[in-house]
C-alpha positions in Angstrom: -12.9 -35.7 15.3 -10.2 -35.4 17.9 -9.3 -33.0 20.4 -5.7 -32.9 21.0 -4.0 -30.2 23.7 -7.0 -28.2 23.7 -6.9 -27.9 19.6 -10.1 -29.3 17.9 -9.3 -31.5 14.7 -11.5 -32.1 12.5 -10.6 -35.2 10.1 -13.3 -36.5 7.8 -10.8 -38.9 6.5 -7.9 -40.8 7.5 -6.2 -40.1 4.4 -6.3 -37.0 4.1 -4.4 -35.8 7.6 -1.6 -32.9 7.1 -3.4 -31.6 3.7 -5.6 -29.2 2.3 -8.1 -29.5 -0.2 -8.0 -28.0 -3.6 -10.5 -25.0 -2.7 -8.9 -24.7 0.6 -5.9 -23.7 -1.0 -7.1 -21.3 -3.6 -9.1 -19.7 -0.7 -5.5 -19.4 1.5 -4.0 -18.1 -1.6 -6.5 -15.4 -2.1 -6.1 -14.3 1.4 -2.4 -14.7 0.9 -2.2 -12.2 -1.5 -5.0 -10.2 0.2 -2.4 -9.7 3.0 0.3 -9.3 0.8 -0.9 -6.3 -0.1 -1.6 -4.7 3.5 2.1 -6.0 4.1 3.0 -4.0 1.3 1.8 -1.0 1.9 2.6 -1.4 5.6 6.3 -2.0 4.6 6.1 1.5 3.0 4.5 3.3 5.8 5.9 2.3 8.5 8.6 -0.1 7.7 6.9 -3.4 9.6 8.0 -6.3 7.8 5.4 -8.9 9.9 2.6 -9.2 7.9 4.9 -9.2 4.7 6.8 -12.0 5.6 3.6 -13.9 7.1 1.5 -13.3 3.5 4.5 -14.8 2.0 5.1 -17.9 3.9 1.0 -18.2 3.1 1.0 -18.0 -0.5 4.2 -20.5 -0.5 2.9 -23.1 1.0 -1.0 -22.2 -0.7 1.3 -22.6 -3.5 3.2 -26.0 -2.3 -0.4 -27.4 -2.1 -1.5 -26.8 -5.2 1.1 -27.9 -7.3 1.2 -31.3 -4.7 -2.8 -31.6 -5.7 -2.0 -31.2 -9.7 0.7 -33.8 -9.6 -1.7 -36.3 -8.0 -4.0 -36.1 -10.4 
């Protein structure tokens, strides 16, 4: 554990700093496309593009992650 500029880390491993675990990643995915929807349907009421383009940039790199983790292995 480290606390670096008031942000607390939490590594259990060396090894593992910068990435997310397998479930981690189906979990951000899942929320990903969770807000993906409300982006959508944002988009069409009101013509906010925000949470859109966040819930994209989410389920990318959810996405990035999990095909890094199935190549590993």
């Amino acid at each position: 554990m480290e606390i670096n500029g008031g942000v607390f880390l939490c590594y259990p491993n060396a090894g593992s700093r910068g990435s997310m675990n397998k479930s981690t990643a189906w979990i951000c995915l899942s929320g990903g496309v969770f807000l993906l929807v409300l982006g959508v349907l944002d988009l069409i009421a009101e013509g906010k593009w925000v949470l859109f383009i966040l819930s994209l940039l989410i389920i990318s790199f959810s996405l990035s992650s999990l095909f890094k983790k199935s190549q590993n292995s």
